[in-house]
PDB file of N, CA, C, O and CB in Angstrom:
ATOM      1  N   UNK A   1      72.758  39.978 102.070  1.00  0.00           N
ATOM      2  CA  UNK A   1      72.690  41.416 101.962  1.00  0.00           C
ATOM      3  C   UNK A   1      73.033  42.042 103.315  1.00  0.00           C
ATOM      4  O   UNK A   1      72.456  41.735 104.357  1.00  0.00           O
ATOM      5  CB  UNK A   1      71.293  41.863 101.482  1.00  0.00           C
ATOM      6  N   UNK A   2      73.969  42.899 103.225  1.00  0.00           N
ATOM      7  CA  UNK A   2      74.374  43.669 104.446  1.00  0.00           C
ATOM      8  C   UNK A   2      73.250  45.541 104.764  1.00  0.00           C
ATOM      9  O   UNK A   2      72.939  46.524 104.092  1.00  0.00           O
ATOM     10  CB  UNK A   2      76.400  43.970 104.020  1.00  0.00           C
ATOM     11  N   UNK A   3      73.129  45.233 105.627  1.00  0.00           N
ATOM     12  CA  UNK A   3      72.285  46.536 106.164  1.00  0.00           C
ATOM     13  C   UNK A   3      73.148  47.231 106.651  1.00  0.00           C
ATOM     14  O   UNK A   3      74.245  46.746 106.930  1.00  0.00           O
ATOM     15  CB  UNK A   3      71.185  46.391 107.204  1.00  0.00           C
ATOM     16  N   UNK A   4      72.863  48.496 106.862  1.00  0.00           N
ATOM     17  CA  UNK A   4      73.738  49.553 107.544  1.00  0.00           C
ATOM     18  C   UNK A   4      74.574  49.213 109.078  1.00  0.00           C
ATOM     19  O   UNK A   4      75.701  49.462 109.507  1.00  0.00           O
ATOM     20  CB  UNK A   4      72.703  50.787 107.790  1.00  0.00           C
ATOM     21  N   UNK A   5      73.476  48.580 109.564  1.00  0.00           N
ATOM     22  CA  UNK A   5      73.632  48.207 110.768  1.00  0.00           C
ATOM     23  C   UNK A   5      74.817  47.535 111.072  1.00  0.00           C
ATOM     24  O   UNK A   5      75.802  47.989 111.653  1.00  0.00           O
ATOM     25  CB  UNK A   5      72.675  47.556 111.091  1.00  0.00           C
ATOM     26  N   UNK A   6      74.604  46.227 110.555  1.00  0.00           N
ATOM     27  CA  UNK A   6      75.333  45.414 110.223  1.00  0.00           C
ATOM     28  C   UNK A   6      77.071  45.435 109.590  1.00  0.00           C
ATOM     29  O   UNK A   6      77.939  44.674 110.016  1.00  0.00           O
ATOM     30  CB  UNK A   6      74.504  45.010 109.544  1.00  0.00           C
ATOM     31  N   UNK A   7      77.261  46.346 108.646  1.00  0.00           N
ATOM     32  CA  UNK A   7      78.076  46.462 108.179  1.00  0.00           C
ATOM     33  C   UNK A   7      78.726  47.784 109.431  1.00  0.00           C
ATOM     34  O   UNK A   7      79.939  47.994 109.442  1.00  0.00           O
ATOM     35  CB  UNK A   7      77.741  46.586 106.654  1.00  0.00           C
ATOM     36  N   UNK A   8      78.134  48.286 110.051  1.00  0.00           N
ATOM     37  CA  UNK A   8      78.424  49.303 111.154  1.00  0.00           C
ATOM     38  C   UNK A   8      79.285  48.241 112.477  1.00  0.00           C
ATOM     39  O   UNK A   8      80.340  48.315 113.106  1.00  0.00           O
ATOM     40  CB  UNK A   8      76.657  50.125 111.755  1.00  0.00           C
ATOM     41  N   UNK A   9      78.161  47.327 112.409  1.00  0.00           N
ATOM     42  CA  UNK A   9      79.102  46.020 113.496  1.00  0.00           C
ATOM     43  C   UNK A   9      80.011  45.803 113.437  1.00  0.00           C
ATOM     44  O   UNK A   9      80.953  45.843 114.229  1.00  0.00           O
ATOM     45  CB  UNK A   9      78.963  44.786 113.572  1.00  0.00           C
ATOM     46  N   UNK A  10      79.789  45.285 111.604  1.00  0.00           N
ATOM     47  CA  UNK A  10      81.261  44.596 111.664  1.00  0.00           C
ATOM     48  C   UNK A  10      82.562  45.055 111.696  1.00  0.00           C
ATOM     49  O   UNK A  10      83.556  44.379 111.957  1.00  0.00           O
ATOM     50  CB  UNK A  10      81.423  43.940 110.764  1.00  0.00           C
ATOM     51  N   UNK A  11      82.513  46.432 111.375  1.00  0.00           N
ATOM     52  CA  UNK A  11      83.394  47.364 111.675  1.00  0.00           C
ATOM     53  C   UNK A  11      83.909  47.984 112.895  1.00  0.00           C
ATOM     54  O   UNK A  11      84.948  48.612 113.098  1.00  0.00           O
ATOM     55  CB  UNK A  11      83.063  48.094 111.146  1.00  0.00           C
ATOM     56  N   UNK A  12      83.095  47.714 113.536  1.00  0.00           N
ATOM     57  CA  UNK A  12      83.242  48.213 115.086  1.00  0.00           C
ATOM     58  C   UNK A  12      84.064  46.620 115.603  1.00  0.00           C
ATOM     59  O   UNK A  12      85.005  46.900 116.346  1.00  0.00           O
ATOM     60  CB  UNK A  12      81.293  48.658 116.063  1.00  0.00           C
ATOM     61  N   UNK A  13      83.956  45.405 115.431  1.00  0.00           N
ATOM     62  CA  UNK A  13      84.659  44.432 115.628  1.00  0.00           C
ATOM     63  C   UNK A  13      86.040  43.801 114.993  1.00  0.00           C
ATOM     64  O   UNK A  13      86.865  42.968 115.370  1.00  0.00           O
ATOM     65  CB  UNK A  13      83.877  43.801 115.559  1.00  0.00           C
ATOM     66  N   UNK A  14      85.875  44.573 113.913  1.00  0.00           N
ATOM     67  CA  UNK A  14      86.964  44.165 113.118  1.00  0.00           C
ATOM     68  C   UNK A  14      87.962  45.317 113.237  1.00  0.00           C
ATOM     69  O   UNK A  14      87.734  46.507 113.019  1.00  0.00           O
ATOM     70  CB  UNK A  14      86.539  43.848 111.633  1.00  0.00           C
ATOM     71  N   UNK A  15      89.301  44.656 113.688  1.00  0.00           N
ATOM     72  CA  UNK A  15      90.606  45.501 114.292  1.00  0.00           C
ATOM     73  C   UNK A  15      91.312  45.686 112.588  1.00  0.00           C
ATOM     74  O   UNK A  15      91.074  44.967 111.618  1.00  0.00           O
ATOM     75  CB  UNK A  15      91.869  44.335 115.764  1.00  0.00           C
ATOM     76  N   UNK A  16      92.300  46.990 112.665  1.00  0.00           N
ATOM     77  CA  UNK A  16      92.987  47.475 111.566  1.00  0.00           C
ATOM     78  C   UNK A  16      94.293  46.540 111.776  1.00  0.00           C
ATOM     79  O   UNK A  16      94.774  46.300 112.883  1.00  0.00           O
ATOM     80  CB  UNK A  16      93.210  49.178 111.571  1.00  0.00           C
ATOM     81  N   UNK A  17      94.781  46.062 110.575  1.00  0.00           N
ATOM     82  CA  UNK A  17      95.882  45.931 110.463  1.00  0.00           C
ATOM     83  C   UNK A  17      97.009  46.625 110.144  1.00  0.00           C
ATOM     84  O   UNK A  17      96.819  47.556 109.360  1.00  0.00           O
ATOM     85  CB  UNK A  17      95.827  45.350 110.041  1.00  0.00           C
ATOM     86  N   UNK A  18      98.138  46.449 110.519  1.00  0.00           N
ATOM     87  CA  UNK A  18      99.519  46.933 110.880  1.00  0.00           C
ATOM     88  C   UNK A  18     100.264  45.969 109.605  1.00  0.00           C
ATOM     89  O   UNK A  18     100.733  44.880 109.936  1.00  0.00           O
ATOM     90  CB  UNK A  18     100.059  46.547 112.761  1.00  0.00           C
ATOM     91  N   UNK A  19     100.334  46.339 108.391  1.00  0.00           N
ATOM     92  CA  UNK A  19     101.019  45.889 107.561  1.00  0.00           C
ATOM     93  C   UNK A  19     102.920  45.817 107.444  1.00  0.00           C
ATOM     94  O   UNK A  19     103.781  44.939 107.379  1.00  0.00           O
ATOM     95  CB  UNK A  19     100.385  46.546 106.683  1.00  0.00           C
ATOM     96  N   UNK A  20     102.877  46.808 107.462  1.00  0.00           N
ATOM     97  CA  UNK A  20     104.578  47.539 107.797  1.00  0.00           C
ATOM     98  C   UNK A  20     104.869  48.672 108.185  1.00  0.00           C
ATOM     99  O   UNK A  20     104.350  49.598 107.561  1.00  0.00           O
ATOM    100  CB  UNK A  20     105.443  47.670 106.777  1.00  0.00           C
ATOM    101  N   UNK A  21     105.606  48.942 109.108  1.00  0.00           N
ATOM    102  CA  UNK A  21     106.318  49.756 110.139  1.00  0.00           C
ATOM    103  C   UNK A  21     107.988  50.004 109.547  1.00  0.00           C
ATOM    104  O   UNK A  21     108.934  49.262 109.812  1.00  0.00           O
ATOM    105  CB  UNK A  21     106.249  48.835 111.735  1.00  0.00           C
ATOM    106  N   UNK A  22     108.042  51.310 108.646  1.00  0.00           N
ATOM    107  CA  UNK A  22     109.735  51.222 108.335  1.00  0.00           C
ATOM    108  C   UNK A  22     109.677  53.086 108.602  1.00  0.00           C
ATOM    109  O   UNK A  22     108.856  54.001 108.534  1.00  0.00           O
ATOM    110  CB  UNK A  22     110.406  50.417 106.179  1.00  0.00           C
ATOM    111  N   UNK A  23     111.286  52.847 108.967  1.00  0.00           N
ATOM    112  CA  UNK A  23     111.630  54.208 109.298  1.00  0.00           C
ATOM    113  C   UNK A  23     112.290  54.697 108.109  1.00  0.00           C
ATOM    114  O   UNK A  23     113.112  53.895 107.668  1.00  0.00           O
ATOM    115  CB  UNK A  23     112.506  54.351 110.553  1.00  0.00           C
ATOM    116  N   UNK A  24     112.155  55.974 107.337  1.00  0.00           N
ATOM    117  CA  UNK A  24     112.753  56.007 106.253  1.00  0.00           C
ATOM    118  C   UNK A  24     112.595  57.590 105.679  1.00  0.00           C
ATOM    119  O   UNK A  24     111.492  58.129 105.580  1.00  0.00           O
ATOM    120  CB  UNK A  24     112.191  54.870 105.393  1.00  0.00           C
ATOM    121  N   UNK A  25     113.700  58.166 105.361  1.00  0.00           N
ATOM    122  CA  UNK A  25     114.276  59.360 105.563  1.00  0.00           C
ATOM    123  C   UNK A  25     113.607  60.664 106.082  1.00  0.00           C
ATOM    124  O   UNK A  25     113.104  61.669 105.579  1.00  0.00           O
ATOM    125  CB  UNK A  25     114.758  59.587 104.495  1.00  0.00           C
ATOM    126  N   UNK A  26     113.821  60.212 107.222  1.00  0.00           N
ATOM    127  CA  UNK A  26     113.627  60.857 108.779  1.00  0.00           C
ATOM    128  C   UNK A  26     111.938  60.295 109.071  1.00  0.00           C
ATOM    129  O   UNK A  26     111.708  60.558 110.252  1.00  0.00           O
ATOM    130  CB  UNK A  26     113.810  63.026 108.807  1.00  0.00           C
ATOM    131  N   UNK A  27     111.083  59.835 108.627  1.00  0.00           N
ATOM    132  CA  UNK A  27     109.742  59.600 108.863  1.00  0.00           C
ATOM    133  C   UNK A  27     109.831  57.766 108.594  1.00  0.00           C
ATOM    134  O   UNK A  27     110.483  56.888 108.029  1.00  0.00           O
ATOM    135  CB  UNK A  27     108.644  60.657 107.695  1.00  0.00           C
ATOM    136  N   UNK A  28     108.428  58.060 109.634  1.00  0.00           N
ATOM    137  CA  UNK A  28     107.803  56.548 110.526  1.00  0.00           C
ATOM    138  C   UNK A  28     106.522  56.356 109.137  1.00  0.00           C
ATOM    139  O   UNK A  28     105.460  56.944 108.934  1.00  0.00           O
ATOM    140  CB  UNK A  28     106.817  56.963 112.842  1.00  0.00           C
ATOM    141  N   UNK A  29     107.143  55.411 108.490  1.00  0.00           N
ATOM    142  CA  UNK A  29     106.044  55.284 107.392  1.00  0.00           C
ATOM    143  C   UNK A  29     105.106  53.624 108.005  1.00  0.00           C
ATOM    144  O   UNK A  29     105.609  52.557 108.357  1.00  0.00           O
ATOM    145  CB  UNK A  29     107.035  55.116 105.442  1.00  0.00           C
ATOM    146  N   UNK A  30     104.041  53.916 107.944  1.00  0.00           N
ATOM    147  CA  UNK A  30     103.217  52.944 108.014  1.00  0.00           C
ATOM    148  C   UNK A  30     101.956  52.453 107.592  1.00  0.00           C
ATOM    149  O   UNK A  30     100.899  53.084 107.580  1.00  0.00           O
ATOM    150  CB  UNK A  30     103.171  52.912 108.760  1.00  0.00           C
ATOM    151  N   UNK A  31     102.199  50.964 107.152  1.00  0.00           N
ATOM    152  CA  UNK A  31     101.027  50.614 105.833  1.00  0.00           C
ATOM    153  C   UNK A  31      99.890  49.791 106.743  1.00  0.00           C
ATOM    154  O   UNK A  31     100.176  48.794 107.406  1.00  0.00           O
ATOM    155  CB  UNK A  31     101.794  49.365 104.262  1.00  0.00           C
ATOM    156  N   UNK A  32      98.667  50.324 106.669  1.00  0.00           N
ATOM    157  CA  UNK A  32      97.505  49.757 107.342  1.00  0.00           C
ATOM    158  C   UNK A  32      96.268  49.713 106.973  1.00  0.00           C
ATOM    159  O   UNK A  32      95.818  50.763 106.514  1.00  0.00           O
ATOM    160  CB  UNK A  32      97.374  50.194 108.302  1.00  0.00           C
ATOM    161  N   UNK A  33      95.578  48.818 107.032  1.00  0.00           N
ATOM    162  CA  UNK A  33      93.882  48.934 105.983  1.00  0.00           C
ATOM    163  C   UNK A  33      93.015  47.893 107.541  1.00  0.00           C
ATOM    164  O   UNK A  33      93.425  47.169 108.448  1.00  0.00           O
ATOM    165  CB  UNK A  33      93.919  47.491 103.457  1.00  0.00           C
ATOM    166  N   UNK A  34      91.790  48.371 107.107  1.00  0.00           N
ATOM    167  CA  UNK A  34      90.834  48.153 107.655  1.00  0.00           C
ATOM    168  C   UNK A  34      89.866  47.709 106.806  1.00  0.00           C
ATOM    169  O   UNK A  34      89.856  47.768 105.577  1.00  0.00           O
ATOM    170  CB  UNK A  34      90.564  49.052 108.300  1.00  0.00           C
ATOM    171  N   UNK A  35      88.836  47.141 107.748  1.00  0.00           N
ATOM    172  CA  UNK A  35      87.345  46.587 106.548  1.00  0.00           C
ATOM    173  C   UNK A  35      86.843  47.847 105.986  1.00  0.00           C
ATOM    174  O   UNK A  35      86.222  47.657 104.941  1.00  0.00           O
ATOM    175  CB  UNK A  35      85.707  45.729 107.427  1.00  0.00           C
ATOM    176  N   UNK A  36      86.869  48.270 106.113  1.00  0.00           N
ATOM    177  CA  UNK A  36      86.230  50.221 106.130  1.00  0.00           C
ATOM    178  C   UNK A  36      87.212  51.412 105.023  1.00  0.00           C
ATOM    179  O   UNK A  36      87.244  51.955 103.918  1.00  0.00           O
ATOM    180  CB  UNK A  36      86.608  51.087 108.298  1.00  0.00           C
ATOM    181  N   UNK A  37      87.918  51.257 106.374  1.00  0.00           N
ATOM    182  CA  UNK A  37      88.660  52.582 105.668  1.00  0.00           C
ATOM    183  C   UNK A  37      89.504  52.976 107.361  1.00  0.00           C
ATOM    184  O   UNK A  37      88.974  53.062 108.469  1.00  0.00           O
ATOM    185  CB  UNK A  37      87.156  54.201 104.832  1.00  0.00           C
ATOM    186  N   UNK A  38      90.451  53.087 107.105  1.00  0.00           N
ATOM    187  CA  UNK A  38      91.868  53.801 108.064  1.00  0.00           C
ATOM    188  C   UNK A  38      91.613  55.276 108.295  1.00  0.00           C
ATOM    189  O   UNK A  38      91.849  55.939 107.285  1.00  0.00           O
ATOM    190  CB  UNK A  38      93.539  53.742 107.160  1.00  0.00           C
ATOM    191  N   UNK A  39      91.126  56.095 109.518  1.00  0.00           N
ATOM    192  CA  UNK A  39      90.782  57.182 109.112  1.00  0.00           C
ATOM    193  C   UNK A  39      92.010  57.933 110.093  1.00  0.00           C
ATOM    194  O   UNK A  39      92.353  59.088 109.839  1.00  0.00           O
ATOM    195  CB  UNK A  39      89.126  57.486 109.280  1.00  0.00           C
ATOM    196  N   UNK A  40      92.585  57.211 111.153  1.00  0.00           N
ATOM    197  CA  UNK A  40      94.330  58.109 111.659  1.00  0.00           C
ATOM    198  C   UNK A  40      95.144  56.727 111.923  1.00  0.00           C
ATOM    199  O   UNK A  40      94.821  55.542 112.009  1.00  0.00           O
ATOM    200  CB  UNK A  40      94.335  59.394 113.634  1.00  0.00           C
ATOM    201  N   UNK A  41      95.943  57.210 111.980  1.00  0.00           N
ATOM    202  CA  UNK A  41      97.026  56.441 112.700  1.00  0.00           C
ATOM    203  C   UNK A  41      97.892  57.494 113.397  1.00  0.00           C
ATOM    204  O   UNK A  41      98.228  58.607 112.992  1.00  0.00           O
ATOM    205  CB  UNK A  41      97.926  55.511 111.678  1.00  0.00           C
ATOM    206  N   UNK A  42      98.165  56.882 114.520  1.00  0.00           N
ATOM    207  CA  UNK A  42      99.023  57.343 116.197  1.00  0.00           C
ATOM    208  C   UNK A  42     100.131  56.454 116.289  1.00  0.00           C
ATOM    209  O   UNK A  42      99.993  55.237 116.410  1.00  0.00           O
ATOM    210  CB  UNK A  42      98.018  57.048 117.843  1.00  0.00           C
ATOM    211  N   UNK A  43     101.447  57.158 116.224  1.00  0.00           N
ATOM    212  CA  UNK A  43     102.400  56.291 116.806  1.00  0.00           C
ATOM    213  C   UNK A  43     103.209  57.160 117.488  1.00  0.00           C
ATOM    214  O   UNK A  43     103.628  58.318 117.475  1.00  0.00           O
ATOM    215  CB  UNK A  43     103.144  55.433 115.875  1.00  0.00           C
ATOM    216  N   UNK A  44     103.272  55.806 118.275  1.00  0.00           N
ATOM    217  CA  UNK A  44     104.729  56.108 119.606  1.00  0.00           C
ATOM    218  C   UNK A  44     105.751  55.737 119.632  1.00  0.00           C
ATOM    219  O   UNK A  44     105.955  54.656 119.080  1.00  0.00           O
ATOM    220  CB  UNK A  44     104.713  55.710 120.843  1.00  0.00           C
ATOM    221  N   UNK A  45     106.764  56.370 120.211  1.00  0.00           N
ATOM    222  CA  UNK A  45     108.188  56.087 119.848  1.00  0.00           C
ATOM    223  C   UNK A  45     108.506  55.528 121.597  1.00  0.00           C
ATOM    224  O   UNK A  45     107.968  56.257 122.431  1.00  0.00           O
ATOM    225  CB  UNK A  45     109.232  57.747 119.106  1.00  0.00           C
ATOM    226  N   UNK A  46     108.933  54.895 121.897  1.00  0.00           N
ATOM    227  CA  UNK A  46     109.380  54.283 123.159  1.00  0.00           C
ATOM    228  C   UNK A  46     110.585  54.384 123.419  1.00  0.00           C
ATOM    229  O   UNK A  46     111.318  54.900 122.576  1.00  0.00           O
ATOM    230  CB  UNK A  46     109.149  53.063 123.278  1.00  0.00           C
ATOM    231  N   UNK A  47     111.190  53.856 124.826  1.00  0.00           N
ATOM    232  CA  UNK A  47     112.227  53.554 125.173  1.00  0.00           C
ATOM    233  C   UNK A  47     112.296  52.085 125.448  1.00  0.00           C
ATOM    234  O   UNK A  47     111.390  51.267 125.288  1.00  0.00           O
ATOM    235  CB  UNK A  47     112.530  54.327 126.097  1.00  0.00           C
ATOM    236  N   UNK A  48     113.568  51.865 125.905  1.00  0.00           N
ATOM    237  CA  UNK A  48     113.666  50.335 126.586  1.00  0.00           C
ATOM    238  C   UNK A  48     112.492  50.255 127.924  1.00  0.00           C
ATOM    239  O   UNK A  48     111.576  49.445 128.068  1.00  0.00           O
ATOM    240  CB  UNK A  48     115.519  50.051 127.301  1.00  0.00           C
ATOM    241  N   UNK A  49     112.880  51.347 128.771  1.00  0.00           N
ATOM    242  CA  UNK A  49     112.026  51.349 129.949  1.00  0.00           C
ATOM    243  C   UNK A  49     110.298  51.570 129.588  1.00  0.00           C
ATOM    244  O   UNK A  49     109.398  51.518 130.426  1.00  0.00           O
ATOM    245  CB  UNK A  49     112.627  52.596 130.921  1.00  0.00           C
ATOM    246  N   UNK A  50     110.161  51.787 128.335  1.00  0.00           N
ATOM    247  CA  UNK A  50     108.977  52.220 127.972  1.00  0.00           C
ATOM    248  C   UNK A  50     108.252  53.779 128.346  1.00  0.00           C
ATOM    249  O   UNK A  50     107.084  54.108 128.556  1.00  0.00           O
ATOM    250  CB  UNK A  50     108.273  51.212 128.456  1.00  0.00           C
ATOM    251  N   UNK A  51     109.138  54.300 128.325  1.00  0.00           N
ATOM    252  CA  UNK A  51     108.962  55.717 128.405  1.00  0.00           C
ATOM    253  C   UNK A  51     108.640  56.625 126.932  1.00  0.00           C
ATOM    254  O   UNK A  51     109.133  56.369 125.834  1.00  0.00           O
ATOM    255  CB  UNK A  51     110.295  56.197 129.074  1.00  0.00           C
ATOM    256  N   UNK A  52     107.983  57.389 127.146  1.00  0.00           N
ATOM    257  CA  UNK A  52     107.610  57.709 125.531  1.00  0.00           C
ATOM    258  C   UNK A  52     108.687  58.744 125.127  1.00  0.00           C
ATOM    259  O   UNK A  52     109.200  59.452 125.994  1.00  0.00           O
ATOM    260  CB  UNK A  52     105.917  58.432 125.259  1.00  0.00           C
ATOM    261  N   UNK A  53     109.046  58.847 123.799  1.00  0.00           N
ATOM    262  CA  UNK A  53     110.217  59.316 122.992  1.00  0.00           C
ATOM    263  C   UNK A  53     109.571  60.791 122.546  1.00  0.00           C
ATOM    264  O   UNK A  53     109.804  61.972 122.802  1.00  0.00           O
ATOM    265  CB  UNK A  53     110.661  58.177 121.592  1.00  0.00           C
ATOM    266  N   UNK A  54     108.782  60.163 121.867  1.00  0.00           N
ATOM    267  CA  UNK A  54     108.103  60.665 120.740  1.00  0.00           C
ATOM    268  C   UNK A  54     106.391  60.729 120.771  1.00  0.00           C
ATOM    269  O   UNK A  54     106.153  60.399 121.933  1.00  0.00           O
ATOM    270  CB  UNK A  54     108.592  59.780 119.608  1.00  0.00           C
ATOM    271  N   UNK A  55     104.985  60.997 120.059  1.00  0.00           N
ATOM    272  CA  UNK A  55     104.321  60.292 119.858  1.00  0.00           C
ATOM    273  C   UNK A  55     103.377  61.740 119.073  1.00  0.00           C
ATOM    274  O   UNK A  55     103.316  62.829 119.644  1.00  0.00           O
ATOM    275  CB  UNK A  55     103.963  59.302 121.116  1.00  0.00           C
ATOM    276  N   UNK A  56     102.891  61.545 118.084  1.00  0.00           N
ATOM    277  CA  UNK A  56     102.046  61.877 116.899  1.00  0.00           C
ATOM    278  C   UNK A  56     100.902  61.480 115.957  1.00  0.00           C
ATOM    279  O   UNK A  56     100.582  60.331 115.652  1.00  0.00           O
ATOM    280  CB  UNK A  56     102.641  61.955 116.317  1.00  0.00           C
ATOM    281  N   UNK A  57     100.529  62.247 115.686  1.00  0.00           N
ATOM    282  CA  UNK A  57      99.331  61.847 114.630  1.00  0.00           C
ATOM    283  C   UNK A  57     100.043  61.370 113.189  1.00  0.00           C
ATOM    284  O   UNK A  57     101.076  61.946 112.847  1.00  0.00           O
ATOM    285  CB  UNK A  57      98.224  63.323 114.312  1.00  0.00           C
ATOM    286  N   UNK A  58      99.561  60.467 112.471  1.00  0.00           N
ATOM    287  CA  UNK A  58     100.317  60.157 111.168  1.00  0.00           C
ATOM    288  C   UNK A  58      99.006  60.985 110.213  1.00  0.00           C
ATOM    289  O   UNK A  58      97.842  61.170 110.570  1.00  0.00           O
ATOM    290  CB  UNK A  58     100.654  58.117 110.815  1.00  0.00           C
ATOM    291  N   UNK A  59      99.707  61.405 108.832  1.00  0.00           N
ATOM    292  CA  UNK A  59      99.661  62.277 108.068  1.00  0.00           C
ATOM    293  C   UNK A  59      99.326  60.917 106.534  1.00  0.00           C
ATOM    294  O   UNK A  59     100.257  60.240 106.098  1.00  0.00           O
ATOM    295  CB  UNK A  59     101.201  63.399 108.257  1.00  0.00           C
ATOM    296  N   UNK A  60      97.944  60.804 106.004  1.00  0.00           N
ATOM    297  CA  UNK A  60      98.390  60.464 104.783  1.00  0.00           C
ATOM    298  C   UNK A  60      98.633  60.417 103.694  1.00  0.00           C
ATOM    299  O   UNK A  60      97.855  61.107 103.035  1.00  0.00           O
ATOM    300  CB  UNK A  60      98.330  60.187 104.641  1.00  0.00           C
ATOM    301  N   UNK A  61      99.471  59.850 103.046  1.00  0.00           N
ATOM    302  CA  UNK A  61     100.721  59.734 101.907  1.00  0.00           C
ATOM    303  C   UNK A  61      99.217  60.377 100.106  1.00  0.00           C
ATOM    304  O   UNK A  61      98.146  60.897  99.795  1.00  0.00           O
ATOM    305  CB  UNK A  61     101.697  57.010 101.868  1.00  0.00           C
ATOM    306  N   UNK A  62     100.076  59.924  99.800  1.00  0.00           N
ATOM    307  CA  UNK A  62      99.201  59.847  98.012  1.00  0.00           C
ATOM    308  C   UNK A  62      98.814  58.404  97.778  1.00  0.00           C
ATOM    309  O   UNK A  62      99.481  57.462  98.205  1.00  0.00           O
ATOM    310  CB  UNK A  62     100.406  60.301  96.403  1.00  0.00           C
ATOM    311  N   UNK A  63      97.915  58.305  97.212  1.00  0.00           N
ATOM    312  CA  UNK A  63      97.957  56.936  97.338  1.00  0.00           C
ATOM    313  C   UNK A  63      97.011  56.184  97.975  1.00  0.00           C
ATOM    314  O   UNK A  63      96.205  56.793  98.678  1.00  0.00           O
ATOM    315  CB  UNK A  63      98.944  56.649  97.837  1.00  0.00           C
ATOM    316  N   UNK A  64      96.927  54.945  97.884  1.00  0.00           N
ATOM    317  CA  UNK A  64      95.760  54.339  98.782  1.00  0.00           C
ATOM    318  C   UNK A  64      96.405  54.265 100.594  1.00  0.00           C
ATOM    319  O   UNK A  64      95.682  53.829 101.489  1.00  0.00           O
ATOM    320  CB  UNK A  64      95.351  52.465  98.035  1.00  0.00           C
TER     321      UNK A  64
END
């Protein structure tokens, strides 16, 4: 049995995954889940030199 607590941990330890990253008509679509729940996603657009392009809050879709 998980307690609040507990299930608060494991969430705080457990990193979101990065499923897929596709660019697709004109927008940065990206698929990601967590033990929890995904509550933003931030992406940056780079250069070669690593200079930032771009960088935003992501917006989400319909859908899970």
């Amino acid at each position: 049995m998980k307690t609040a607590y507990n299930f608060a941990v494991s969430d705080w330890w457990h990193t979101p995954e990065n499923h897929s990253i596709v660019k697709q008509d004109g927008c940065i679509r990206v698929q990601a889940s967590d033990n929890v729940m995904v509550t933003r996603v931030r992406v940056t657009v780079l250069d070669e030199d690593g200079q930032i392009l771009e960088a935003g809050e992501g917006t989400k879709s319909d859908g899970d």
